[in-house]
C-alpha positions as CSV (number, residue, x, y, z in Angstrom):
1,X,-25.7,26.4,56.6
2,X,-23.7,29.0,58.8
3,X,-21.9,25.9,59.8
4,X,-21.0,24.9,56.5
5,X,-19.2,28.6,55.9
6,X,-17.3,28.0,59.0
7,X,-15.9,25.1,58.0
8,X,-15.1,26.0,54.7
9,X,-13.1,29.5,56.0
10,X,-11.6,26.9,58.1
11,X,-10.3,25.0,54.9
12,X,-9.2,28.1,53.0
13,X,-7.2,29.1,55.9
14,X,-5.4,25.4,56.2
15,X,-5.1,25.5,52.3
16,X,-2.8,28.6,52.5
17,X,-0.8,27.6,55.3
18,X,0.2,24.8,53.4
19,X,0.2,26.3,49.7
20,X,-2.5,23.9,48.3
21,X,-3.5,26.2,45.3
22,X,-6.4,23.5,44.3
23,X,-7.8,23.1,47.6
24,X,-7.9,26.6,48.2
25,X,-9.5,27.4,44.7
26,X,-12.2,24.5,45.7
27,X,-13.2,26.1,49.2
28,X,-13.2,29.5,47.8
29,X,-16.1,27.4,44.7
30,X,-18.0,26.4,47.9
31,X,-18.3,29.8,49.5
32,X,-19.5,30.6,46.1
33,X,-22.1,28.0,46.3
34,X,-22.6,29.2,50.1
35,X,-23.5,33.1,49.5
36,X,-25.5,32.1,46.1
37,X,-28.0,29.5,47.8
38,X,-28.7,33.2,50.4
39,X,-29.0,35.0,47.2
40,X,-26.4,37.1,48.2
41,X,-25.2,37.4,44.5
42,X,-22.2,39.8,44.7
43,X,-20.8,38.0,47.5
44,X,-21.1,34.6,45.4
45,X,-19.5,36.1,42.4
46,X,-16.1,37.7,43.8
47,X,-15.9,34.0,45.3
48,X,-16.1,32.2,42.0
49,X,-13.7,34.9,40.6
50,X,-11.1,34.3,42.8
51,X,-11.5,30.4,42.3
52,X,-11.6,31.3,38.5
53,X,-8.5,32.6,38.8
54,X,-6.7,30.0,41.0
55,X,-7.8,27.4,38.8
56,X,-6.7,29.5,35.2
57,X,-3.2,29.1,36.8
58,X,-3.5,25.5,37.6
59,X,-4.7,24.7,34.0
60,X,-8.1,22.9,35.3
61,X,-10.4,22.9,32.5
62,X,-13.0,21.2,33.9
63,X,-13.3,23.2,36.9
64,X,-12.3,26.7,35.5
65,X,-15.7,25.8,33.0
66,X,-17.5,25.1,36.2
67,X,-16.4,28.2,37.9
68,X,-17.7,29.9,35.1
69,X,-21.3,28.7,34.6
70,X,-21.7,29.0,38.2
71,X,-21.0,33.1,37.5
72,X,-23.5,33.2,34.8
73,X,-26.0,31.6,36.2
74,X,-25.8,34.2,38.9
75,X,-25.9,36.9,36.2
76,X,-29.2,35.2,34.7
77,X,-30.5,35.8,37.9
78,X,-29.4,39.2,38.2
79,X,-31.2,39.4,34.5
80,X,-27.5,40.5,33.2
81,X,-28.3,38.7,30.2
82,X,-25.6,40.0,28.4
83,X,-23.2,38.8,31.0
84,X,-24.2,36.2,31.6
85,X,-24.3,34.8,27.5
86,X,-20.4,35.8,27.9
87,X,-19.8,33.7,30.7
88,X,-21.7,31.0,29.5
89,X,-19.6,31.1,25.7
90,X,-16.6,31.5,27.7
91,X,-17.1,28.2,30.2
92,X,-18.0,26.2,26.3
93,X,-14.9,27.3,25.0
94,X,-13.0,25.7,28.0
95,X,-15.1,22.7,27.4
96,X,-14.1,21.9,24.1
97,X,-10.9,20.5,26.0
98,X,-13.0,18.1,28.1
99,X,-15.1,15.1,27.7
100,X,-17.7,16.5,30.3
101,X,-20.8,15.9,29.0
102,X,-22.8,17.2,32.4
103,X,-20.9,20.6,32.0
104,X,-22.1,21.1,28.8
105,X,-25.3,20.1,29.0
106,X,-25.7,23.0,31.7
107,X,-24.1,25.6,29.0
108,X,-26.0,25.2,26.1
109,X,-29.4,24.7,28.8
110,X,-28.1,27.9,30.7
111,X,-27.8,29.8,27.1
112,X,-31.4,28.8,25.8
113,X,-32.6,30.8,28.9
114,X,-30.9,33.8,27.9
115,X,-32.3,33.9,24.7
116,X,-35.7,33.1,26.2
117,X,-35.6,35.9,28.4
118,X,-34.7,37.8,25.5
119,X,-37.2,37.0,22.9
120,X,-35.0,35.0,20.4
121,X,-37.0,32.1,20.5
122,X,-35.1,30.5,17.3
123,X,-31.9,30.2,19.2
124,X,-33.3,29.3,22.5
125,X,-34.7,26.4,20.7
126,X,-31.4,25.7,19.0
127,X,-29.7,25.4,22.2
128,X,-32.0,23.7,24.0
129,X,-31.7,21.2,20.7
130,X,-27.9,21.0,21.7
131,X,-28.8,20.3,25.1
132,X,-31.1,17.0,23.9
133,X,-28.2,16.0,21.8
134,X,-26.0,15.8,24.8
135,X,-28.2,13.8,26.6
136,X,-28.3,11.2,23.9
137,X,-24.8,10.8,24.3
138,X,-25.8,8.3,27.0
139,X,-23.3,9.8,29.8
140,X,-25.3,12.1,31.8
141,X,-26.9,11.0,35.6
142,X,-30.6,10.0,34.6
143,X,-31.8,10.6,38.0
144,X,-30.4,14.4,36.9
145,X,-33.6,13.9,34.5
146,X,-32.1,16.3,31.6
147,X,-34.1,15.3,28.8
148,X,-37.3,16.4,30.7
149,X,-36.0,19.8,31.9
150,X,-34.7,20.5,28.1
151,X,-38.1,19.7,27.0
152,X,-39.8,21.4,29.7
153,X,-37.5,24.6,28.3
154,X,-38.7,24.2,24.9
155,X,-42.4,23.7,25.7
156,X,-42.1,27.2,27.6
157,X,-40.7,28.8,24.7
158,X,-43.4,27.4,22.6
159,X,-46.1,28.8,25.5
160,X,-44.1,32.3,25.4
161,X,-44.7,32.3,21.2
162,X,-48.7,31.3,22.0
163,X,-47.7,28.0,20.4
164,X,-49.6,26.4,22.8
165,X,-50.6,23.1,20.9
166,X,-46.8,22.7,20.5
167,X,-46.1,23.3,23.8
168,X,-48.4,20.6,25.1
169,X,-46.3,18.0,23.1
170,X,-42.6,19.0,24.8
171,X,-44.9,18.9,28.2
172,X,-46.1,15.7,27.8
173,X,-43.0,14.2,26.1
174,X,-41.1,15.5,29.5
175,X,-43.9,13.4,31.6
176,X,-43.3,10.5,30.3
177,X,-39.9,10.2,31.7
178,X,-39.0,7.1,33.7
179,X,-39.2,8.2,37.8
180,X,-39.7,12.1,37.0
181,X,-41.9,12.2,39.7
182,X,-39.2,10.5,42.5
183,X,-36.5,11.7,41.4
184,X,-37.3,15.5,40.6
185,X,-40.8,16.3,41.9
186,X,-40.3,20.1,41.5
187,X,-39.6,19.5,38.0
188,X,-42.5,17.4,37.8
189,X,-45.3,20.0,39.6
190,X,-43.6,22.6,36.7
191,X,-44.6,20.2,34.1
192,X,-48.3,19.6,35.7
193,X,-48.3,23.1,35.8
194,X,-47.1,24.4,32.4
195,X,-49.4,21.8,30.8
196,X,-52.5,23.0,32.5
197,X,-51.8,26.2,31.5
198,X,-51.3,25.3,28.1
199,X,-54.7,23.3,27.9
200,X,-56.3,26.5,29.3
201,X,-55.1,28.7,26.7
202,X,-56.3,26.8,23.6
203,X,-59.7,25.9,25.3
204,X,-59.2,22.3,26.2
205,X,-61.0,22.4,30.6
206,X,-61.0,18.8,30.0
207,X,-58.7,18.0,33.0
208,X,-59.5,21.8,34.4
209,X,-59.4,23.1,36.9
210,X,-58.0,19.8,38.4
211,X,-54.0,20.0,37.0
212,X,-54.5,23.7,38.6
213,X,-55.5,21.9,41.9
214,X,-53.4,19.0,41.6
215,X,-49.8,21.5,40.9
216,X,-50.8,23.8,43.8
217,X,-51.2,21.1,46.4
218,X,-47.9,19.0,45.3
219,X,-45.9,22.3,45.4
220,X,-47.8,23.2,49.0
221,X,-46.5,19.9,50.4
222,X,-42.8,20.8,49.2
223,X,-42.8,23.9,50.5
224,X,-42.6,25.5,46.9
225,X,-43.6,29.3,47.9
226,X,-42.6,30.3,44.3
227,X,-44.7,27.7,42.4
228,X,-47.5,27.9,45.0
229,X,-47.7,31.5,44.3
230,X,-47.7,30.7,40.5
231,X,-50.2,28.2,40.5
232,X,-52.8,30.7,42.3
233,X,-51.9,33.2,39.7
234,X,-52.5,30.4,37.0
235,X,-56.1,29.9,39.2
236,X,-56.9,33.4,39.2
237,X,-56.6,33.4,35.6
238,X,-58.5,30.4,35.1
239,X,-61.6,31.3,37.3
240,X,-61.4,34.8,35.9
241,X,-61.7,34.0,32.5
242,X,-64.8,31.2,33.7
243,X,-66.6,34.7,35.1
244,X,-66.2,33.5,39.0
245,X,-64.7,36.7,40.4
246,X,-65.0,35.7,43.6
247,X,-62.4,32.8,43.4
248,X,-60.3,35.0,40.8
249,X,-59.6,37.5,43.3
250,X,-59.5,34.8,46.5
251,X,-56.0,33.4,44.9
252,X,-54.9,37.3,43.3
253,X,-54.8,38.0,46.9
254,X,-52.8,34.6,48.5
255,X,-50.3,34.9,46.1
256,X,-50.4,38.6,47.1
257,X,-49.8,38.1,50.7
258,X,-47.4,35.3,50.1
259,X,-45.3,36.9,47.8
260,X,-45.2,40.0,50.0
261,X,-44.7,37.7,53.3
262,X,-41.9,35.9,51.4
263,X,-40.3,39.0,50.6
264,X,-40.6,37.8,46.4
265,X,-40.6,41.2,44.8
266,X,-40.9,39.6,41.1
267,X,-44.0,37.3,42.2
268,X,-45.6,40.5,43.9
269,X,-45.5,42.6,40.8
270,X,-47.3,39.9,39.1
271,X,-49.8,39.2,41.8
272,X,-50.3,43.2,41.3
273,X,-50.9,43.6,37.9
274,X,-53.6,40.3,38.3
275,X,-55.2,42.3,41.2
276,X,-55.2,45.1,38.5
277,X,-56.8,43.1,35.9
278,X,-59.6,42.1,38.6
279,X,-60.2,45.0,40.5
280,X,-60.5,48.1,38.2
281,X,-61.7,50.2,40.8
282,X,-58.4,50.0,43.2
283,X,-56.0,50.3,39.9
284,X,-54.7,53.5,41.4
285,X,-54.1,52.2,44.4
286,X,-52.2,48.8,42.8
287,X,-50.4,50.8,40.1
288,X,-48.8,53.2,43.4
289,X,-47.3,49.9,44.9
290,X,-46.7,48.3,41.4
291,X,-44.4,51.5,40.2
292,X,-42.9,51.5,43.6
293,X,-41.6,48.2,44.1
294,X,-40.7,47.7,39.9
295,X,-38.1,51.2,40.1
296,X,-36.7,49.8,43.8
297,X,-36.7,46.3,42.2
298,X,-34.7,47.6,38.6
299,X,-32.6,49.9,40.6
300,X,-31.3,47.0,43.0
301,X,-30.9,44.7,39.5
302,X,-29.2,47.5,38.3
303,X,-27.0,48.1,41.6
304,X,-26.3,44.0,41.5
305,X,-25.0,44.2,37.5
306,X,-22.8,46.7,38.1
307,X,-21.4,45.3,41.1
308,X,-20.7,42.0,39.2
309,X,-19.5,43.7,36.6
310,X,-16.8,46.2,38.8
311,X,-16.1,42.8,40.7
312,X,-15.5,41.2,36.7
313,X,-13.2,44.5,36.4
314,X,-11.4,45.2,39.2
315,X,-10.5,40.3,38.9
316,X,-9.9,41.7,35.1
317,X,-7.7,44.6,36.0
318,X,-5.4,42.1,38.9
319,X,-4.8,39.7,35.8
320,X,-3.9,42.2,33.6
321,X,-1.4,44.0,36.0
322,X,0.0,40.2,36.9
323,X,0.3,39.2,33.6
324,X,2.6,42.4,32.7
325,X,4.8,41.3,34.8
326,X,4.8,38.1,33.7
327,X,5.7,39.7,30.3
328,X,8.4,41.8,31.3
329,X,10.0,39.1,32.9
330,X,9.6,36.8,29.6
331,X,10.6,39.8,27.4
332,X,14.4,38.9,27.9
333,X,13.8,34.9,27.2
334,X,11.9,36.1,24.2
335,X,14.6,38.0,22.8
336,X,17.1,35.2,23.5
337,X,15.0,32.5,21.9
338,X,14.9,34.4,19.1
339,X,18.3,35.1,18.7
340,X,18.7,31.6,18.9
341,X,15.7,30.9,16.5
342,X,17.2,32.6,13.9
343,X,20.9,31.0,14.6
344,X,18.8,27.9,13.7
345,X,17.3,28.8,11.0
346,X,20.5,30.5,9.3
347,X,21.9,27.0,9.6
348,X,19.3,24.9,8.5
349,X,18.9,27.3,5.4
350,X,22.3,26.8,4.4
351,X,22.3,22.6,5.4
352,X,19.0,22.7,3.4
353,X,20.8,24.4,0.8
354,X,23.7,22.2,1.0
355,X,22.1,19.3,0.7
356,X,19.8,20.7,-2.7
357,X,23.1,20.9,-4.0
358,X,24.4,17.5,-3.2
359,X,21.3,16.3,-4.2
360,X,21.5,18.3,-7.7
361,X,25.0,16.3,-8.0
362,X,23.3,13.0,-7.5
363,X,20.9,14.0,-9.9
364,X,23.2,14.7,-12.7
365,X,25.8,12.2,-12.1
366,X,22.4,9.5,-12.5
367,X,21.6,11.7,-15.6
368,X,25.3,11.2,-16.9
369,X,25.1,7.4,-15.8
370,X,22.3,7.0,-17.9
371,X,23.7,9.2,-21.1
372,X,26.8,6.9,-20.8
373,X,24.2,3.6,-20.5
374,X,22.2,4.8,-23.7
375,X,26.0,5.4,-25.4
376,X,27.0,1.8,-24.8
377,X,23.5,0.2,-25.7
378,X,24.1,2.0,-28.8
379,X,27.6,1.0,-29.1
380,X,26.1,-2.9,-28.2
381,X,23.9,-2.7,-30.7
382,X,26.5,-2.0,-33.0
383,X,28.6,-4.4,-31.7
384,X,25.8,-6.8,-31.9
385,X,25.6,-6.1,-35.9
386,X,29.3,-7.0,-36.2
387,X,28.7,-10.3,-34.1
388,X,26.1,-11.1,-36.5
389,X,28.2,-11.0,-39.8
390,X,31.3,-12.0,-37.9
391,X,28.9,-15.3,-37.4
392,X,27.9,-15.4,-40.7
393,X,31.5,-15.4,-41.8
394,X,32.2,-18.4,-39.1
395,X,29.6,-20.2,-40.9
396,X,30.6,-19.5,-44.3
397,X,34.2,-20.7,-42.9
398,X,32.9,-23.9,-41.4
399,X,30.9,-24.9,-44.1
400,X,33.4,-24.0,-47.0
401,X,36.7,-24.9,-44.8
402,X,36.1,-27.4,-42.4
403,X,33.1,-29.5,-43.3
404,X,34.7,-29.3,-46.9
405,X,38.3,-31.0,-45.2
406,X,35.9,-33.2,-43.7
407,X,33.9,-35.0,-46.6
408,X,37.5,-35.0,-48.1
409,X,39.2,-37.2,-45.2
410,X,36.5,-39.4,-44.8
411,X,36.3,-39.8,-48.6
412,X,39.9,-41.4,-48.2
413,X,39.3,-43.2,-45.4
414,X,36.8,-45.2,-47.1
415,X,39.0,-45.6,-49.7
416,X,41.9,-46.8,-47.5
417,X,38.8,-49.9,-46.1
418,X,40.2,-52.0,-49.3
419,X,43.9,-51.1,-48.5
420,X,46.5,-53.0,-46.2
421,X,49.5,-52.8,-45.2
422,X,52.4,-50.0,-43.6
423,X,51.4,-47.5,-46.6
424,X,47.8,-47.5,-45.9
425,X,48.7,-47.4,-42.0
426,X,50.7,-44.4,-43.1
427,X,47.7,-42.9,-44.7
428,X,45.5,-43.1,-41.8
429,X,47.8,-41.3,-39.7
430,X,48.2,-39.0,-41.6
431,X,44.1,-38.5,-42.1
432,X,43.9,-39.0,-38.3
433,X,46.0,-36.1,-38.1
434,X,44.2,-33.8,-40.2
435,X,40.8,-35.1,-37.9
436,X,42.8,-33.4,-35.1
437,X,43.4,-30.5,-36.8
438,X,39.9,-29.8,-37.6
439,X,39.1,-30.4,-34.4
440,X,41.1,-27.7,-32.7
441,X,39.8,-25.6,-35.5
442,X,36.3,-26.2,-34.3
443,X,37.5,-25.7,-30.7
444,X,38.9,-22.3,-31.4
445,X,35.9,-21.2,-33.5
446,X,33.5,-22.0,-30.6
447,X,35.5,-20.2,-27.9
448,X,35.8,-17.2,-30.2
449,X,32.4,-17.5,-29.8
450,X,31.8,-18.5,-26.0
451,X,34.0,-15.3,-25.8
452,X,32.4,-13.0,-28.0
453,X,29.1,-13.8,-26.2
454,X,29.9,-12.8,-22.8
455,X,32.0,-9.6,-23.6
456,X,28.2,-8.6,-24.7
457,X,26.5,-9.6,-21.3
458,X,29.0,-7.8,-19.2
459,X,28.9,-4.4,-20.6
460,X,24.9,-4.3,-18.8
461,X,27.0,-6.2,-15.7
462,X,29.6,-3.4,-15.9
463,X,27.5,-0.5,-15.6
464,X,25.4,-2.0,-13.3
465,X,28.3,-2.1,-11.1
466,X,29.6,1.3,-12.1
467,X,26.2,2.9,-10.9
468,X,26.3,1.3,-7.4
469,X,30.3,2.1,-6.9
470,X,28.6,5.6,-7.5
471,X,26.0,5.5,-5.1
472,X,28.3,4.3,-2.7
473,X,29.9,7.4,-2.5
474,X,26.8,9.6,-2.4
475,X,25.0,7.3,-0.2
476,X,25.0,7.1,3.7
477,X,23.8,3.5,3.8
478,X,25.9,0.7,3.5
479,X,25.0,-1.4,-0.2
480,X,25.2,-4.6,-1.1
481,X,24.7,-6.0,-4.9
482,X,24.4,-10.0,-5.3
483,X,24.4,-10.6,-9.1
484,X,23.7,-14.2,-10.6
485,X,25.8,-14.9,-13.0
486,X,24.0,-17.3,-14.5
487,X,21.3,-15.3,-16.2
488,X,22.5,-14.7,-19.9
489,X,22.0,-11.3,-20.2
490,X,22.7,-11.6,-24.1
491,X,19.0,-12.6,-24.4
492,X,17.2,-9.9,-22.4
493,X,15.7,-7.0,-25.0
494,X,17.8,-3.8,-24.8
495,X,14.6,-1.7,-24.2
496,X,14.4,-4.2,-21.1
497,X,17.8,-3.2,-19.6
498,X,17.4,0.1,-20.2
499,X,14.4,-0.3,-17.7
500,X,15.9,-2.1,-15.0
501,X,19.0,0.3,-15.3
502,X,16.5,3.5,-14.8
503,X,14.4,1.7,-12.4
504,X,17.7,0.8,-10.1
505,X,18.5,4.6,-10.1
506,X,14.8,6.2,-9.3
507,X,14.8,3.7,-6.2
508,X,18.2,4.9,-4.9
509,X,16.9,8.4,-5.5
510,X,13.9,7.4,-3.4
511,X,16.8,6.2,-0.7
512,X,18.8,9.0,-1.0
513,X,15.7,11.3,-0.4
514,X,13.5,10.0,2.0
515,X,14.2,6.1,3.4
516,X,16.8,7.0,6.0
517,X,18.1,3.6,5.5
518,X,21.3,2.4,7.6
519,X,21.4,-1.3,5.0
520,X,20.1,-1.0,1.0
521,X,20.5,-4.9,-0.6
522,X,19.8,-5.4,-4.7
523,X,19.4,-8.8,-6.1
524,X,19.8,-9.5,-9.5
525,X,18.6,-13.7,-9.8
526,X,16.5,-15.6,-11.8
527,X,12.9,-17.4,-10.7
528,X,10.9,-20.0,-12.6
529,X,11.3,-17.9,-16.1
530,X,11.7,-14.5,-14.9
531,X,14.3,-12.2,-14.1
532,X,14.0,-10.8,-10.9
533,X,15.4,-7.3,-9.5
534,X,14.8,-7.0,-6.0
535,X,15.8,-3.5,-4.3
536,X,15.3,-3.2,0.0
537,X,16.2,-1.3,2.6
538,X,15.4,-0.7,6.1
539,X,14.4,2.9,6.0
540,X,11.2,4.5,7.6
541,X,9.0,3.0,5.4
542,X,5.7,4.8,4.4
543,X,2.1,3.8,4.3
544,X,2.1,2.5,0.7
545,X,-2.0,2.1,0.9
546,X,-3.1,5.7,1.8
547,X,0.1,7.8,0.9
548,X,-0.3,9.5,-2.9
549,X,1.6,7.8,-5.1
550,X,4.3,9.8,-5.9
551,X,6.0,10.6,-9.9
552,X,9.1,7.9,-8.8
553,X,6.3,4.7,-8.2
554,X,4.4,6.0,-10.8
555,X,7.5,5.9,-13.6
556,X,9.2,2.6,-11.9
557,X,5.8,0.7,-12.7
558,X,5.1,2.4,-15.8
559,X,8.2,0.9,-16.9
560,X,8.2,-2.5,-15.9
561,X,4.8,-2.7,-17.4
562,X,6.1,-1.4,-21.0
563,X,8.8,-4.8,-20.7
564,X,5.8,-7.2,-19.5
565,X,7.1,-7.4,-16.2
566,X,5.6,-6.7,-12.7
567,X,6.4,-4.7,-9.4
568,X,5.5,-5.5,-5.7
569,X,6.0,-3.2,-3.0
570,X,6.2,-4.2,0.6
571,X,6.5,-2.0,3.6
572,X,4.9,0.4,6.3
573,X,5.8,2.6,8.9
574,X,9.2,2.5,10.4
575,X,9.6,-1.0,8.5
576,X,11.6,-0.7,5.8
577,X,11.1,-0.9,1.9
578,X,10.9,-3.8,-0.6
579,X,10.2,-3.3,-4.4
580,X,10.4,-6.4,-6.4
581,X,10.4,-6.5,-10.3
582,X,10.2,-9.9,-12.4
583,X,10.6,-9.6,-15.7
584,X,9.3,-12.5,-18.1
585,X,11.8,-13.9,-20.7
586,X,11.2,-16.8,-23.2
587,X,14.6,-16.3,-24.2
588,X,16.2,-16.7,-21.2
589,X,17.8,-20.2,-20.0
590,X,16.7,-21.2,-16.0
């Protein structure tokens, strides 16, 4: 072992010659381990400080957790139970960056032995709980055999509570563990242990004093001097309490000796106050020793927890003064970032405010558009009135003018069937003649009409185009409009226009607002019956299946759906935007 501390001062040294701060915080984590496996606790813990703190700078989770546990652990020891629940809180909080699932296992095990030791049964047991819920993760080391030392911890907190029937399950559960034996043997003697103990509380010498026998000679062949010692005590008890007095106070005194031999302080107290119980008569003489060595053994506890916790000071106090520097030094950047911070936020409060008016003008010129659409619907309407009775007049004209000059000439011509000669040629020309002038009377009449007809279709056509000349100006994308011209816009319902018109302005809005888009295309065709609007760009997109519909979809389809139409939406992230709305018209020729 001295060995092993040569070489590592060996690496530490190498490590700072060449500036290596991770390999120096590692060798400083073994001398750690070094001084803690010779119980030389204050010596292990300004180690694992000074790795701490090597690896805090690095940024190494995983190993500053580590670190960490390894300090509590020795403060468990030291029975700074306070302490050590800080460091062990501490090291999970580090952990919630990490996936390492062996780390904290050993945090929430470590913490369910504090609150053992210190009588809060309820969350010992929830910890060890959080242990067992680690360990069915699936990602632990089973030769580690973690399930069987949680539920050796829980059966002990059951034996502390005199829950001993409860305590036999967790025991038994923990022996039942594939290769316990093999792979953890002095987990395994505890278990044999702990159980016959347990059986002996409630009565149950089934399998007593044989367990007793059967612990003591498994830990005797490992060397074990702290279990052996505990599994005479656990004897004594036993053959006290079955009246032989004789063996009772044969294994009071081994564990005596062997304690005292072994220089155990804890295990000689106990083997005292079992001597006690035993031998009445020498109770002076064991309560002398038993004060003695319990005020030496709290006083050096107590020497040992304030040593770790000047060491945790003075590490504190080199942090703190390191980290005002660091502050100072950062006190001028801080100032300059936030000079610059508020430059940034000046401007993008006035670009923001900027573009809310811009917006606010592209709001109200699509407000105006829409004014000035309702004023020539209105105005169609009317228009459409007067095209009505102009019609009726037509007809009136044609069937009291023309078809009236018609029945007349081909009442003569008939008459002129019986008739030869140049007089009745003369009279057919001259009929002929009035045939032709009817006829360019008819032609006119129906072009009046032809005309009359498509001065009505392209006021809708007009302000379509108006509205996107608009945009064009407001918009940063480049627009296109393909409009077929042969869908007869004379038979689509007003109510219908009006729709599309409002629709083609809450998508542009949409655009304008959020797409991004570099392209916008709108289709106006016609599809098997249906007129078809069809708006895309090639914007951002957005997740049309999970994002909240906004008010915009929500009024586009509410409107399509009042005309009997339909709208399809296409797109996703960073994909672009489709909406497609088909609107059914009997009316309308294909």
């Amino acid at each position: 072992m001295d060995e092993y501390k040569k070489v590592t001062q060996i690496v530490v040294r190498k490590s700072i010659d060449a500036h290596d701060s991770l390999s120096i915080g590692k060798a400083y984590s073994y001398l750690g381990d070094y001084y803690g496996s010779k119980f030389i606790s204050d010596s292990a813990y300004t180690f694992y400080s000074m790795a701490e703190r090597i690896y805090l700078r690095l940024k190494e989770n995983t190993k500053i957790a580590k670190t960490i546990l390894n300090k509590s652990i020795l403060q468990l020891n030291e029975k700074d139970y306070v302490g050590s629940e800080k460091s062990a809180f501490e090291a999970l909080k580090f952990l919630k960056k990490t996936n390492d699932d062996e780390l904290i296992y050993e945090a929430n095990n470590i913490l369910g032995i504090i609150y053992n030791e210190l009588n809060e049964y309820e969350k010992s047991i929830e910890f060890h709980n959080n242990a067992l819920r680690v360990v069915d993760n699936g990602n632990l080391n089973p030769e580690f055999q973690s399930r069987a030392t949680s539920l050796n911890n829980i059966g002990l907190i059951y034996q502390n509570r005199h829950n001993y029937k409860m305590s036999i399950d967790y025991f038994e559960k923990a022996l039942k563990q594939k290769d316990l034996f093999y792979q953890k043997p002095f987990l395994y003697v505890a278990l044999i242990d702990n159980l016959a103990y347990s059986k002996f509380k409630i009565g149950d010498n089934s399998q007593l004093p044989g367990l007793f026998y059967k612990a003591l000679k498994i830990r005797d062949s490992l060397k074990i001097i702290p279990g052996v010692i505990n599994s005479k005590l656990n004897l004594s008890e036993y053959f006290a309490y079955r009246n032989d007095s004789s063996l009772a106070i044969k294994y009071a005194n081994e564990s005596y000796f062997l304690a005292k031999s072994n220089k155990l302080p804890k295990d000689v107290l106990l083997s005292l106050k079992q001597l006690t119980k035993l031998k009445p008569k020498s109770t002076g003489l064991y309560s002398q020793e038993y004060i003695r060595i319990s005020d030496s053994l709290q006083l050096a506890e107590r020497q040992i927890r304030n040593k770790l916790g000047r060491i945790e000071y003075e590490t504190d106090q080199l942090v703190t003064e390191k980290a005002n520097l660091v502050e100072q030094r950062k006190t001028l950047i801080y100032i300059a970032l936030g000079i610059i911070l508020i430059g940034v936020f000046i401007f993008v409060i006035r670009f923001q405010a900027a573009k809310n008016r811009e917006l606010r003008l592209v709001q109200e010129q699509q407000a105006a558009n829409e004014e000035i659409y309702r004023l020539m619907i209105t105005q169609q309407d009317k228009v459409e009135e007067t095209r009505q009775a102009e019609k009726r007049r037509i007809a009136q004209e044609i069937h009291d003018g023309v078809l009236g000059k018609l029945f007349g000439t081909r009442m003569h011509l008939g008459l002129l069937n019986d008739k030869e000669g140049n007089d009745a040629k003369m009279e057919r020309v001259v009929y002929i003649d009035e045939l032709k002038t009817l006829e360019q009377e008819l032609r006119e009449i129906s072009h009046d009409l032809n005309s009359e007809k498509q001065a009505v279709a392209n006021n809708f056509v007009q302000m379509v185009m108006h509205f996107i000349d608009t945009q064009r100006t407001v918009c940063k994308a480049e627009i296109t409009i393909t409009m077929d011209k042969t869908i007869e816009w004379t038979a689509v319902d007003s109510l219908a226009k009006i729709n599309l018109y409002r629709i083609l302005q809450e998508a542009f809005q949409n655009v304008n607002k959020h797409a991004q888009a570099n392209q916008v295309n709108i289709v106006f065709d016609k599809l098997e019956g249906l007129v078809r609007l069809v708006i895309q760009d090639d914007g951002v997109g957005f997740n049309y299946t999970k994002k909240k519909k906004g008010i915009g979809m929500l009024n586009m389809r509410s409107r399509i759906s009042s005309s009997g139409g339909s709208m399809d939406v296409i797109t996703g992230l960073g994909q672009g935007t489709l909406l497609e709305f088909t609107l059914p018209m009997e009316d309308v020729v294909v």
